[in-house]
C-alpha positions as CSV (number, residue, x, y, z in Angstrom):
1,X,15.6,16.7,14.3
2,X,15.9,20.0,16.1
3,X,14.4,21.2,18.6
4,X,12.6,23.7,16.5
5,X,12.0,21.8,14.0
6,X,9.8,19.5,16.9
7,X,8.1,22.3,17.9
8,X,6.7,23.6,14.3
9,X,6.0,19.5,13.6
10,X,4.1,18.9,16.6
11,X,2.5,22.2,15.5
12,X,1.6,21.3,12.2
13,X,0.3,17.9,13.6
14,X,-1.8,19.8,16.1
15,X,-3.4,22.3,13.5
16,X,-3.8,19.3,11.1
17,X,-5.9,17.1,13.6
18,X,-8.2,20.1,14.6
19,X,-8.3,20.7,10.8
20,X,-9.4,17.3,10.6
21,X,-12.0,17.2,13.2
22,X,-13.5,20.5,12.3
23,X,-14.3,18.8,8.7
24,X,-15.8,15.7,9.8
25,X,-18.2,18.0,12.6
26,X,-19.4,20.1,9.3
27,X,-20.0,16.5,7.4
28,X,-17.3,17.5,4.7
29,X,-15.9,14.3,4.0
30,X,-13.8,14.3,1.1
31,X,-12.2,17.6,3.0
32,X,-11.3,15.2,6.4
33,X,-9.6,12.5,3.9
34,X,-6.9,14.7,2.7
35,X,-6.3,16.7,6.1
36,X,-6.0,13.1,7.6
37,X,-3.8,12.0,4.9
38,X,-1.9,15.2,5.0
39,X,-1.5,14.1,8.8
40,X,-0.1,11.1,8.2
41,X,2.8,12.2,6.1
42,X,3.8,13.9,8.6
43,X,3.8,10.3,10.7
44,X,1.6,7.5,12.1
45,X,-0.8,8.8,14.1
46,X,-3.6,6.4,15.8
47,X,-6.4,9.1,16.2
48,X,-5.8,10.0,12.1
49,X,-6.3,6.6,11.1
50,X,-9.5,6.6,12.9
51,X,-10.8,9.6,11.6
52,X,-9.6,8.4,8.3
53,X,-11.5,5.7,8.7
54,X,-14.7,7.4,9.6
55,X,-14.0,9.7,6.5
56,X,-14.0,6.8,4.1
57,X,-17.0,4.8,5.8
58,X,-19.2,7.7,5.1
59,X,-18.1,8.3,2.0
60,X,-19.0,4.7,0.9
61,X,-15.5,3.2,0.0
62,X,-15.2,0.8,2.7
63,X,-12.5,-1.3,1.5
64,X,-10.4,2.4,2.2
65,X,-12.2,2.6,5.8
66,X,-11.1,-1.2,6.5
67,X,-7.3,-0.7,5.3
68,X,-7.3,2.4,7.7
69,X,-8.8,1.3,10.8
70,X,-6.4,-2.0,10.4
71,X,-3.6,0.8,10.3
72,X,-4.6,2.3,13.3
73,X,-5.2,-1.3,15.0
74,X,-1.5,-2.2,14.2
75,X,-0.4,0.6,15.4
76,X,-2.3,0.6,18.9
């Protein structure tokens, strides 16, 4: 990978997790699942698993939030 193309990655990873955070602060849950997830294409990430996690707790599908906080566990 390029330099550049670091730069606008870590970028878009950066943007991404505030995205993230910003939707779980406002409660909209659905909204954090696919930023997270959009996050995660983009490459593990420890702090998007847990905020994945969270996402899917309080949206009631904990079999989701379980599968994501073991991601994030294997990965710590």
């Amino acid at each position: 990978m390029a330099l550049g193309e670091a730069d606008t990655t870590m970028r878009q990873r950066r943007q991404l997790g505030e995205q993230a955070i910003a939707h779980a602060t406002r409660g909209e849950w659905e909204e954090a699942v696919e930023t997270n997830r959009q996050l995660l294409e983009l490459g593990p990430d420890i702090d998007a698993y847990n905020r994945l996690g969270k996402a899917f707790a309080e949206l009631g599908q904990h079999d989701e939030a379980l599968a994501a906080y073991e991601q994030a566990l294997e990965r710590d």
